[in-house]
N, CA, C and O of each residue as an XYZ file, in Angstrom:
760
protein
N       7.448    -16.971     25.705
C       6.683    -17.970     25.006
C       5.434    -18.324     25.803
O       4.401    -18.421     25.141
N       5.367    -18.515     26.997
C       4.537    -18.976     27.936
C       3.517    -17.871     28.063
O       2.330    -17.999     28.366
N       4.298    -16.558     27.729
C       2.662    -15.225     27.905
C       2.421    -15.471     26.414
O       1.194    -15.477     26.322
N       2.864    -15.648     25.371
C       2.362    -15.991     24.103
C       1.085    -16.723     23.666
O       0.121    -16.349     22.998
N       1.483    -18.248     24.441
C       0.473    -19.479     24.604
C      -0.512    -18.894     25.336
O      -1.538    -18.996     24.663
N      -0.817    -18.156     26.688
C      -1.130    -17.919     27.255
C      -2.878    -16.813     26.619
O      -4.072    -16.611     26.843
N      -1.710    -16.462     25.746
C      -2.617    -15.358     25.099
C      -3.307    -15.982     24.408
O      -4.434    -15.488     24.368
N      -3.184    -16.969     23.738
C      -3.286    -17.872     22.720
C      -4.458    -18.672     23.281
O      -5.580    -18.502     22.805
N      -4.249    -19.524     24.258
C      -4.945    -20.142     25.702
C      -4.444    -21.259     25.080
O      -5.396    -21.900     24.633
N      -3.333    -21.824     24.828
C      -2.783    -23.111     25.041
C      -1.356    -22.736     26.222
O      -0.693    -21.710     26.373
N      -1.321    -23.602     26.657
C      -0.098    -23.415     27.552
C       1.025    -24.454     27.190
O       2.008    -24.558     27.924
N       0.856    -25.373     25.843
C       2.066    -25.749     25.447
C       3.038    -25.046     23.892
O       3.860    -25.484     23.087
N       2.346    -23.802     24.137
C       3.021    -22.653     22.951
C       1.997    -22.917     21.773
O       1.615    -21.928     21.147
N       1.388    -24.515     21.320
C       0.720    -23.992     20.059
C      -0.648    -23.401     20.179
O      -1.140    -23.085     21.263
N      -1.320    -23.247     18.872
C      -2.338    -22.539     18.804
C      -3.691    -23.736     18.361
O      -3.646    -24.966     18.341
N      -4.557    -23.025     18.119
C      -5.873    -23.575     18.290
C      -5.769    -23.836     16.488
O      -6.699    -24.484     16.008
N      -4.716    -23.367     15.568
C      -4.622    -24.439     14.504
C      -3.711    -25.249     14.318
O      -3.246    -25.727     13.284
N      -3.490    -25.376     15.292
C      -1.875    -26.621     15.664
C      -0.313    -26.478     15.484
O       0.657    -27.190     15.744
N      -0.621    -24.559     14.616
C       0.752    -24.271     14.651
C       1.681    -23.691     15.500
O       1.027    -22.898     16.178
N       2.708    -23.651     15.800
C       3.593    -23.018     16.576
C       3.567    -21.724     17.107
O       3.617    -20.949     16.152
N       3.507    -21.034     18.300
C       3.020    -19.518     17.958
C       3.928    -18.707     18.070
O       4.865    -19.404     18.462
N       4.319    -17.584     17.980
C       5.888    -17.237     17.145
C       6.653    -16.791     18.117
O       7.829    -16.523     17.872
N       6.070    -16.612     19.533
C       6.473    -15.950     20.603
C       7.118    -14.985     20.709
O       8.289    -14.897     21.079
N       6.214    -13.960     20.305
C       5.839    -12.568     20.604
C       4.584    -12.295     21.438
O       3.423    -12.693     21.337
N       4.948    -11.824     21.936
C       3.513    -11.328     22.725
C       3.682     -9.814     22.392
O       4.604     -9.211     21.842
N       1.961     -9.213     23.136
C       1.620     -7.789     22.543
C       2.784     -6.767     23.175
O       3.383     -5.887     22.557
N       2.921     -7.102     24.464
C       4.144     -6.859     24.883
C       5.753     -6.354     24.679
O       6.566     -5.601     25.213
N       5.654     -7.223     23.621
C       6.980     -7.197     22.527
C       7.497     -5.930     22.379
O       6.691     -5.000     22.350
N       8.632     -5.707     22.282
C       8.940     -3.939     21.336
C       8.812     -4.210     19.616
O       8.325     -5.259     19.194
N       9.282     -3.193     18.754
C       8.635     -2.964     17.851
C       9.994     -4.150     17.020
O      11.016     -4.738     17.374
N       9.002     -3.940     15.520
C       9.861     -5.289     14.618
C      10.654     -4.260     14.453
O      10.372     -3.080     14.661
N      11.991     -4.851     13.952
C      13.006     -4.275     13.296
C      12.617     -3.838     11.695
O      11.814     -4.384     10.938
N      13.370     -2.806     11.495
C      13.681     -2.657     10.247
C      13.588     -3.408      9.020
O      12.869     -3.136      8.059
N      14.199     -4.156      9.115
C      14.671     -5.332      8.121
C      13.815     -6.280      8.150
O      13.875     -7.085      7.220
N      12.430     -6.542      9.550
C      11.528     -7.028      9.036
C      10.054     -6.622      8.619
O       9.358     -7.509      8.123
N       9.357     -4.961      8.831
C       8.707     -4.607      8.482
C       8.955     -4.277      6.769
O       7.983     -4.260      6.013
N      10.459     -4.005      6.230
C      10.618     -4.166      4.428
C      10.674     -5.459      4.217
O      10.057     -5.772      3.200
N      11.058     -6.145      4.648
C      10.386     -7.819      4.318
C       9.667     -8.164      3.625
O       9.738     -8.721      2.529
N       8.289     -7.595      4.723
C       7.178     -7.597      4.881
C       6.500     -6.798      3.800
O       5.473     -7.031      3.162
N       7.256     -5.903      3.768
C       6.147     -4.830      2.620
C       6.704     -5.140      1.111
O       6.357     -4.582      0.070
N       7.625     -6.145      1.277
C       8.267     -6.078     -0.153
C       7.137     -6.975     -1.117
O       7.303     -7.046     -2.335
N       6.195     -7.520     -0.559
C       5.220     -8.230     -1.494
C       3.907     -6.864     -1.511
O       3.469     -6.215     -0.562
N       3.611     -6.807     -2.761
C       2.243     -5.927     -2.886
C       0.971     -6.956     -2.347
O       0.016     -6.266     -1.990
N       0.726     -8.378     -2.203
C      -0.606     -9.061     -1.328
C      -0.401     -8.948     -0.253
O      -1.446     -9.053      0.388
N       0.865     -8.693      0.641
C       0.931     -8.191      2.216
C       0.608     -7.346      2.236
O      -0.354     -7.123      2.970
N       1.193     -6.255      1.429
C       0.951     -5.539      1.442
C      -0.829     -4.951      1.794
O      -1.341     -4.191      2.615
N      -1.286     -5.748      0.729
C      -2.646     -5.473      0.150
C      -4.036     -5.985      1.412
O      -5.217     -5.678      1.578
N      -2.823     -7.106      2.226
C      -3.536     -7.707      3.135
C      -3.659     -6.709      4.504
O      -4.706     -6.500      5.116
N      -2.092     -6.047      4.886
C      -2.319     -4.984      6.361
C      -3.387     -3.950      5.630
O      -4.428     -3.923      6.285
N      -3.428     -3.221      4.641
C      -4.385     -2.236      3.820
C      -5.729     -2.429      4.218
O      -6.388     -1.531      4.741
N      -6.213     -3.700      3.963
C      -7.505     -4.531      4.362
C      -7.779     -4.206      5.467
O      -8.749     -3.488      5.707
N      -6.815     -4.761      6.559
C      -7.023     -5.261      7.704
C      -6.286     -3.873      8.942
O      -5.932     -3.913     10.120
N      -6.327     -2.924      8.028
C      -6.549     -1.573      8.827
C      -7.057     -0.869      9.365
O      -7.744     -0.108      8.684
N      -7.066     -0.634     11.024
C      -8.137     -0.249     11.430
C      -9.412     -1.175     11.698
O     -10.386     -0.533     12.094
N      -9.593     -2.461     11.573
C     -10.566     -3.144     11.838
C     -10.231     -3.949     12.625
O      -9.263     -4.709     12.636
N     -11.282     -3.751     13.519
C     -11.276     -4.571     15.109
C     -11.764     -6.409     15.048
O     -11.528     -7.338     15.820
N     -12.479     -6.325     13.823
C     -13.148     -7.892     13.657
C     -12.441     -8.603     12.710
O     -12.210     -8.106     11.608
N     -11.974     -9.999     13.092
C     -11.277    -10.798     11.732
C     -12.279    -11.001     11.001
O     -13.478    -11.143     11.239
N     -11.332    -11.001      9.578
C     -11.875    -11.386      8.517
C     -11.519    -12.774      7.796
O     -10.528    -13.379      8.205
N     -12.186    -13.247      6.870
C     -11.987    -14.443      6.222
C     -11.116    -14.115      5.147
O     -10.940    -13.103      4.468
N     -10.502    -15.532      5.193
C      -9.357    -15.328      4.074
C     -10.325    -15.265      2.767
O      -9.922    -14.686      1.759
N     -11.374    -15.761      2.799
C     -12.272    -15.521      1.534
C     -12.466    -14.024      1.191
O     -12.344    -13.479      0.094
N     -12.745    -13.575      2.201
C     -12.967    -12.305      1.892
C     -11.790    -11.234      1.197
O     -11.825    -10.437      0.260
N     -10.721    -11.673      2.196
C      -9.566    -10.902      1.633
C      -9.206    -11.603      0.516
O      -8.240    -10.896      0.233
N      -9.218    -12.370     -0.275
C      -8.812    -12.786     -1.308
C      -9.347    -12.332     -2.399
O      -8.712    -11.959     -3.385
N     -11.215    -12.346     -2.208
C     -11.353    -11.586     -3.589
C     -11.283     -9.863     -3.383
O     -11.124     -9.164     -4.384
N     -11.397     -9.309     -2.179
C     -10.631     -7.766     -2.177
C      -9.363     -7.813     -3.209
O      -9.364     -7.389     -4.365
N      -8.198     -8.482     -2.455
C      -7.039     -8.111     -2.794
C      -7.526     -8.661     -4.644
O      -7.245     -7.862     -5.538
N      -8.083     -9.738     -4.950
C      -7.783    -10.191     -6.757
C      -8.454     -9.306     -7.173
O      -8.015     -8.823     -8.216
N      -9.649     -8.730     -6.674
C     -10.432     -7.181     -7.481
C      -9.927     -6.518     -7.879
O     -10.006     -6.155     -9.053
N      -9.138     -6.066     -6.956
C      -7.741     -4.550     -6.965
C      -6.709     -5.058     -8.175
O      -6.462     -4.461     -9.223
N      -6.129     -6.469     -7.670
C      -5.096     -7.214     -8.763
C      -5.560     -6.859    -10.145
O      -4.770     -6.481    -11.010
N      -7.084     -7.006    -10.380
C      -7.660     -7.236    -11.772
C      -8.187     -5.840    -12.289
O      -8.397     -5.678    -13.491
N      -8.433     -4.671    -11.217
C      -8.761     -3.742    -11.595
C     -10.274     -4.329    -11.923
O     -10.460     -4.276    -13.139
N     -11.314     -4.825    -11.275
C     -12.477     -5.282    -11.332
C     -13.031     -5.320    -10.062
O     -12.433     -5.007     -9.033
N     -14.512     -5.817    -10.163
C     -15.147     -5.639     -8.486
C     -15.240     -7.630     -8.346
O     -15.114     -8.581     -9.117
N     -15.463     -7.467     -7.216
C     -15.305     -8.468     -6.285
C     -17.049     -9.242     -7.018
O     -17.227    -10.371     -6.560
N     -18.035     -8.841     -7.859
C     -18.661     -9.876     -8.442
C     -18.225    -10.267     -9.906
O     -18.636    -11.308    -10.419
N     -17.341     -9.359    -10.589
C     -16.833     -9.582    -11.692
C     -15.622    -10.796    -11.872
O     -15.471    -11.504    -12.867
N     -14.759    -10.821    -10.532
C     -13.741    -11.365    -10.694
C     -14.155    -13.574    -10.935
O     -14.811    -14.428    -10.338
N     -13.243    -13.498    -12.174
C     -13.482    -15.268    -12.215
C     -12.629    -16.140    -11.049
O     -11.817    -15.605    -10.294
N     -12.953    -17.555    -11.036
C     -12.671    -18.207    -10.082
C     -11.131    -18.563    -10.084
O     -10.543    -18.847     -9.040
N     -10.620    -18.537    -11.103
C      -9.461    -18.186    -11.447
C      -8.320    -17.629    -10.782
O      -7.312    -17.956    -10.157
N      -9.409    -15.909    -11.518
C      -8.347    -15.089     -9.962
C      -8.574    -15.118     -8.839
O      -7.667    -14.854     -8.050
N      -9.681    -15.403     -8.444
C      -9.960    -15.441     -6.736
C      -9.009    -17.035     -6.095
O      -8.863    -17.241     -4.890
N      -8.547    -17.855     -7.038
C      -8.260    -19.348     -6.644
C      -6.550    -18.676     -6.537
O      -5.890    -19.171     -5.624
N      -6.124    -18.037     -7.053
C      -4.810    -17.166     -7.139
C      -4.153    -16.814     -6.563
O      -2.957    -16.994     -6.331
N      -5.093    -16.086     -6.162
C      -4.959    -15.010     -4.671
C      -5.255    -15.785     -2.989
O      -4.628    -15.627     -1.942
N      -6.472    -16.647     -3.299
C      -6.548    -17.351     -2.185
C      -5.452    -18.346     -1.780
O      -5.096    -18.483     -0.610
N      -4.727    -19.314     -3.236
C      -3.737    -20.099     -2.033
C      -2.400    -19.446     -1.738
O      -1.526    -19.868     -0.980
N      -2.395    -18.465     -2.389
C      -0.821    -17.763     -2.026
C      -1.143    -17.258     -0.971
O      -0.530    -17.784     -0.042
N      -2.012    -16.257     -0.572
C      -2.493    -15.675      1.109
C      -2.759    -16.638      1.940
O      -2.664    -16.291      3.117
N      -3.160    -18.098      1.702
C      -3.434    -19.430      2.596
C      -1.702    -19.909      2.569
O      -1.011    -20.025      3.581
N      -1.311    -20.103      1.378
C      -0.471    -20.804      1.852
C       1.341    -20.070      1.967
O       2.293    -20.848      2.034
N       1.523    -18.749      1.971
C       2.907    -18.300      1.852
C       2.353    -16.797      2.737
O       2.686    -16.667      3.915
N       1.515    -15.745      2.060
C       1.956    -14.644      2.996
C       0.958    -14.509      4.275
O       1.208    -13.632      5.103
N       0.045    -15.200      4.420
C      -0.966    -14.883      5.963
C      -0.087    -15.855      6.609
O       0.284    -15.135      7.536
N       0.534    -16.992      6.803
C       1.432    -17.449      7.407
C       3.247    -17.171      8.220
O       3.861    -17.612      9.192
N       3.519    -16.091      6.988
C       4.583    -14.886      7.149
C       4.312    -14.061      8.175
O       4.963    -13.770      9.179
N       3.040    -13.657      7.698
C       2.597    -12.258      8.509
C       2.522    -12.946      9.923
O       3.444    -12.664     10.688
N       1.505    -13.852     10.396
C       1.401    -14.880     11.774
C       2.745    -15.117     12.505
O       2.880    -15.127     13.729
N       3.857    -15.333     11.459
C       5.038    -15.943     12.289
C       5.539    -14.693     12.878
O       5.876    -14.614     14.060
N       5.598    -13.434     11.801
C       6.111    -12.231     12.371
C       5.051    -11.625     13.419
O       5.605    -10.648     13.925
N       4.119    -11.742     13.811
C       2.943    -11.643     14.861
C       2.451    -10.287     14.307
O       2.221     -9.399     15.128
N       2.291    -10.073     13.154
C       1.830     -8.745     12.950
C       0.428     -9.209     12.639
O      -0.384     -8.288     12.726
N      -0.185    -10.596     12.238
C      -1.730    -10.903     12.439
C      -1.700    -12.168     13.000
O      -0.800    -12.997     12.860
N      -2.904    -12.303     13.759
C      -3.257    -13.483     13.790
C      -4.003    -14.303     12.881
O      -5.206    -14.079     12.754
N      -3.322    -15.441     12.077
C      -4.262    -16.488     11.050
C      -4.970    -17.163     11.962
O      -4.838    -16.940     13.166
N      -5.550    -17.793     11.621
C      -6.456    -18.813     12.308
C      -6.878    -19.697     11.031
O      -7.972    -19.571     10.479
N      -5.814    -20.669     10.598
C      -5.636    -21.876      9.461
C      -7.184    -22.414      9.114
O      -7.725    -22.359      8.010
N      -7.869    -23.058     10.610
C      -8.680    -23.814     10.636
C     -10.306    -22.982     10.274
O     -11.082    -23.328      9.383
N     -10.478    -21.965     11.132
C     -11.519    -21.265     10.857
C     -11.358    -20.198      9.239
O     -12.195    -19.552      8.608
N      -9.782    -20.454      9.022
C     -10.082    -19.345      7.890
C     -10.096    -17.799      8.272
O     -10.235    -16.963      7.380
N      -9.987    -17.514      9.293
C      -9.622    -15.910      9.483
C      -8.609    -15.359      9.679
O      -7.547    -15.980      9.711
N      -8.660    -14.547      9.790
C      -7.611    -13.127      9.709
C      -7.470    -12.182     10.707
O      -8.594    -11.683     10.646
N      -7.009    -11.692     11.414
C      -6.843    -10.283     12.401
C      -5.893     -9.842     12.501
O      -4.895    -10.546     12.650
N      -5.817     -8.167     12.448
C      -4.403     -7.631     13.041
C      -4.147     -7.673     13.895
O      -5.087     -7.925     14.649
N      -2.904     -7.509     14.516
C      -2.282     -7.415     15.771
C      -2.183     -5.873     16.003
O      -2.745     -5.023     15.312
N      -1.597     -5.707     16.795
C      -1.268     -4.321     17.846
C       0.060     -3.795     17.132
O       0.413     -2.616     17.152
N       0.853     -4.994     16.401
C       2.231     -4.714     15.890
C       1.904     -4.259     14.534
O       2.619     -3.427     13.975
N       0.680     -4.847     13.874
C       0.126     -4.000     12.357
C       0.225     -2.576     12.103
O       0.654     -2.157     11.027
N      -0.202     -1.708     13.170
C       0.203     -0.586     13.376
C       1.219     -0.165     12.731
O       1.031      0.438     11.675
N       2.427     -0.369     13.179
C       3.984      0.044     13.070
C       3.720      0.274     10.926
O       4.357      1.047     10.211
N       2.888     -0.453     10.600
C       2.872     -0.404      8.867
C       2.302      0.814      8.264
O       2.585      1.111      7.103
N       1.333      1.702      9.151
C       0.466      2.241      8.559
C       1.141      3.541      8.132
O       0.520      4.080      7.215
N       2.374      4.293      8.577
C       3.199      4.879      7.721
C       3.869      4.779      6.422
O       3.957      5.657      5.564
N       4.386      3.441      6.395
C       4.643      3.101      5.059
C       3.493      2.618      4.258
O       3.702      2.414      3.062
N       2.319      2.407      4.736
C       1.741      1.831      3.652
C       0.412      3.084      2.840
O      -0.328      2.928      1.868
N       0.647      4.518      3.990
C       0.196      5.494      3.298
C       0.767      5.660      2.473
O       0.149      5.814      1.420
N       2.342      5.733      2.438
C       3.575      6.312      1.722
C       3.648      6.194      0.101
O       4.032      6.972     -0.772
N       2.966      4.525      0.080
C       2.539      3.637     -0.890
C       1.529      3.586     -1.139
O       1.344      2.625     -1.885
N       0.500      4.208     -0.897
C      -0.887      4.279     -1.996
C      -0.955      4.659     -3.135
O      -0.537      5.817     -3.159
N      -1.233      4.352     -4.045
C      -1.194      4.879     -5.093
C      -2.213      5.997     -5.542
O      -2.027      6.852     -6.408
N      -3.211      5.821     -4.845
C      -4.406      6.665     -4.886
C      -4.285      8.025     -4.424
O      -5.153      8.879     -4.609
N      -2.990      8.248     -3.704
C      -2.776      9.354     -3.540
C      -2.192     10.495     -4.267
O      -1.168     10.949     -3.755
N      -2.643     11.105     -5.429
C      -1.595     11.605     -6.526
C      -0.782     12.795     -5.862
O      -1.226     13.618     -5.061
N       0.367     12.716     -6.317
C       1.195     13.714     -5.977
C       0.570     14.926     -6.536
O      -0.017     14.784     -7.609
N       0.598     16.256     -5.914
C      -0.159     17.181     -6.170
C       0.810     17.923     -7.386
O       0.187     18.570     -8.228
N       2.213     17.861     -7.506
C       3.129     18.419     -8.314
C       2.646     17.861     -9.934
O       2.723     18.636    -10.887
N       2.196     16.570    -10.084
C       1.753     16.026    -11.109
C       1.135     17.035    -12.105
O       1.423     17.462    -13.223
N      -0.114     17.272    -10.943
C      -0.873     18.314    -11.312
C      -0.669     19.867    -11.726
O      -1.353     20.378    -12.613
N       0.261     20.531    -11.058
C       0.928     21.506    -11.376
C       1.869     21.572    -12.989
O       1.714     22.341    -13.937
N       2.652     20.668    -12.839
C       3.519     20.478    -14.150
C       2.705     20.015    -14.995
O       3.108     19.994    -16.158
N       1.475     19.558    -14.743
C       1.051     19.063    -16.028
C      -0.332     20.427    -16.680
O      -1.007     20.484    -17.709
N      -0.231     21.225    -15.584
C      -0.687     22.987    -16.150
C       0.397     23.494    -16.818
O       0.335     24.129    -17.870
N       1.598     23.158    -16.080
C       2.284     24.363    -16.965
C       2.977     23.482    -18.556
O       3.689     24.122    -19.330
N       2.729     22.439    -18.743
C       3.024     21.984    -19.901
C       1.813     22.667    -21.071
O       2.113     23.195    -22.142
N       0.264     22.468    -20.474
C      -0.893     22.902    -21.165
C      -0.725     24.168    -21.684
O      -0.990     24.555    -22.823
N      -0.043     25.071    -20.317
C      -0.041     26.881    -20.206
C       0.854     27.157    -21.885
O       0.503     27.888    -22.811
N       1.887     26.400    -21.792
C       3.298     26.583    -22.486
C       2.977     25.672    -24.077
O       3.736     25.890    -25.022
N       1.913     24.764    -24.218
C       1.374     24.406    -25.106
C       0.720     25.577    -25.949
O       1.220     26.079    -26.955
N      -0.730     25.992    -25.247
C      -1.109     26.713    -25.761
C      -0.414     27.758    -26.643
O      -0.564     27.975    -27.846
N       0.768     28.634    -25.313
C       1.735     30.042    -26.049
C       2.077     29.549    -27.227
O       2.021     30.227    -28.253
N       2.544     28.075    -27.190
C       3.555     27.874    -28.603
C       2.700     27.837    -29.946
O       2.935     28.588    -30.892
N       1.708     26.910    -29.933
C       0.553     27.038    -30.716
C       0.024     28.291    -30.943
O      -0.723     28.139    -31.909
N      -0.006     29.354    -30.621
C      -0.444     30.583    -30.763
C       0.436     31.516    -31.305
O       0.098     32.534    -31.909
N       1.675     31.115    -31.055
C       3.037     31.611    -31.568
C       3.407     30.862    -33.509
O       4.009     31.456    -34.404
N       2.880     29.674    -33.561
C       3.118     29.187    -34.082
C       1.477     29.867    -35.322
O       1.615     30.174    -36.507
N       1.050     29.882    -35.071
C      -0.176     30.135    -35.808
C      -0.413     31.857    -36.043
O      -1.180     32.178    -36.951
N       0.127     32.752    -35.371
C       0.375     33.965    -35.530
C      -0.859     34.637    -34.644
O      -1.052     35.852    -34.657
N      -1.689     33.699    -33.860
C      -2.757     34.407    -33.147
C      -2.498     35.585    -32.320
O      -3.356     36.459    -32.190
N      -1.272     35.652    -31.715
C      -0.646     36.504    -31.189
C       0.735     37.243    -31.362
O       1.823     36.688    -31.515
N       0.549     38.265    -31.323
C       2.157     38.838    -31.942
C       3.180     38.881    -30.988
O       4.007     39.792    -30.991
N       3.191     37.874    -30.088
C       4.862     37.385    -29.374
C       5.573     36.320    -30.385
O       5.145     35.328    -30.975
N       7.104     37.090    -30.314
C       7.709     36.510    -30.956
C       8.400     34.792    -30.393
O       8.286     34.488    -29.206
N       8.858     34.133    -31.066
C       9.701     32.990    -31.272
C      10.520     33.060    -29.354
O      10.268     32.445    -28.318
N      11.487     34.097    -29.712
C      12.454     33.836    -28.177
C      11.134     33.986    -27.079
O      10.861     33.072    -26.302
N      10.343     35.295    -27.132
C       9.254     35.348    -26.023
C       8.748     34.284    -25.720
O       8.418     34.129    -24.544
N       8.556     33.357    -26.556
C       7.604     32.290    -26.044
C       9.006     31.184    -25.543
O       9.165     30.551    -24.499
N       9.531     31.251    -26.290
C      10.739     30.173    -25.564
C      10.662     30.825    -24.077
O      10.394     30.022    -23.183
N      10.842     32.042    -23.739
C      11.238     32.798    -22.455
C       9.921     32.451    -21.374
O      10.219     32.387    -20.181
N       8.683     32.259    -21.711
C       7.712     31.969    -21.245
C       7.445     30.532    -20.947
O       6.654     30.169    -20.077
N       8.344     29.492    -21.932
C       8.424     28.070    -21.695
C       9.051     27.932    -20.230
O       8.500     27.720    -19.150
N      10.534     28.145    -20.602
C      11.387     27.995    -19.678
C      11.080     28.574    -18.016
O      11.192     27.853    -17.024
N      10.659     30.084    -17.990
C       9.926     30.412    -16.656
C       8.709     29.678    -16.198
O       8.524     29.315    -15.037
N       7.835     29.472    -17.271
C       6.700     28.617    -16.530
C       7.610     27.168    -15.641
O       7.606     26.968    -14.426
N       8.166     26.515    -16.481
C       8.641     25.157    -15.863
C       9.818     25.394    -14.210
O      10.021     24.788    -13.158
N      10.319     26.685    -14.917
C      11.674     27.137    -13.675
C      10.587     27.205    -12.547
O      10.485     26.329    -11.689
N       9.748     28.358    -12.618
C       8.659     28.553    -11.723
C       8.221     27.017    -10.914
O       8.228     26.876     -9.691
N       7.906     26.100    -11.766
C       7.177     25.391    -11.085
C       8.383     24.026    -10.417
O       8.285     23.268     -9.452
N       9.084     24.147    -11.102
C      10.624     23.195    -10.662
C      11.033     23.729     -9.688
O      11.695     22.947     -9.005
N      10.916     25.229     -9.066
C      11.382     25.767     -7.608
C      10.417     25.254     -6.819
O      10.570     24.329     -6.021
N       9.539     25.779     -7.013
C       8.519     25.742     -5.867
C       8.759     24.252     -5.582
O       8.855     24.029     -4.375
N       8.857     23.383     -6.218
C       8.157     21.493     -6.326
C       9.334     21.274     -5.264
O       9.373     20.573     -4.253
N      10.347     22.182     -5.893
C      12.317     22.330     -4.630
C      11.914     22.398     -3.529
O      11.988     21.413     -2.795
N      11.346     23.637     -3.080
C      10.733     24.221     -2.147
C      10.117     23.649     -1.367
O      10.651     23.482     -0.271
N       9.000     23.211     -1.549
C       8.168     22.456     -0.641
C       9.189     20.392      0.235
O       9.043     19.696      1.240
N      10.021     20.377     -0.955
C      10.405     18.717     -0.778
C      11.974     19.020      0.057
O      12.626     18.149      0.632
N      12.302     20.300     -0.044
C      13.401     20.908      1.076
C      12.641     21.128      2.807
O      13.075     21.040      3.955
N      11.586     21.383      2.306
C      11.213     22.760      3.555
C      10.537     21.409      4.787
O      10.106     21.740      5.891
């Protein structure tokens, strides 16, 4: 507790916004299990380590608030009404930037309004690639050729453009998808 404060530069444990400081220091070993899914089980924590990845300078809870309600709204950060930005700001003021602080994975700073990661933020950035959504699975893409591939045959089968019969094209359904259902095996075994 005392290298905590220390770090902190109070030497009676609290901090420079009068709250308690969670006593962890950088020092610390890593969070458990059970509290980094905690942690990730909200998508605005989530949305908040995402932010605050990789950046060496705190940020304002203003700032992260209309990030994270942009994303929420699927809109940009001059579109969004006061509404959603009022939304997003007291739940990150008042329930998850306070979570995150107690678990020492950022430092809040209540009074000034900022934000910073810790050294323990880190430990997230596996799971929270894991969870992007922006990342499309590349198989998506594959199965959704061979649905087109196997579209086309049938339509062509069906219209007489080509003289393969009825089972052929069934036989051409089923291998396109087998084909691509191994490989998708393949790669998520290997």
């Amino acid at each position: 507790m005392a290298d905590s404060a220390a770090r902190l530069g109070h030497t009676d444990g609290t901090r420079s916004d009068g709250a308690q400081s969670t006593g962890r220091s950088e020092a610390d070993d890593d969070l458990e299990p059970d509290e980094i899914f905690h942690i990730l089980q909200t998508s605005r924590r989530r949305r908040v380590l995402e932010h605050l990845e990789g950046g060496d300078e705190p940020v304002t809870v203003r700032t992260l608030a209309e990030r994270i309600a942009a994303r929420e709204n699927d809109t940009t950060v001059e579109n969004l009404t006061s509404d959603q930005r009022q939304r997003v700001y007291i739940s990150l003021y008042q329930t998850h930037l306070p979570k995150l602080d107690t678990a020492g994975v950022v430092d809040y700073d209540k009074n000034r309004g900022t934000v910073e990661s810790t050294p323990l933020a880190a430990q997230f950035d596996p799971f929270l690639s894991e969870l992007e959504p922006s990342s499309m699975d590349p198989w998506l893409g594959r199965y959704a050729g061979a649905v087109g591939c196997c579209g086309l045959a049938v339509a062509a089968t069906a219209t007489g453009t080509t003289p393969i019969s009825w089972s052929t094209t069934a036989l051409l359904v089923v291998t396109a998808f087998g084909a691509v259902t191994a490989g998708h095996a393949y790669t998520e075994l290997a």
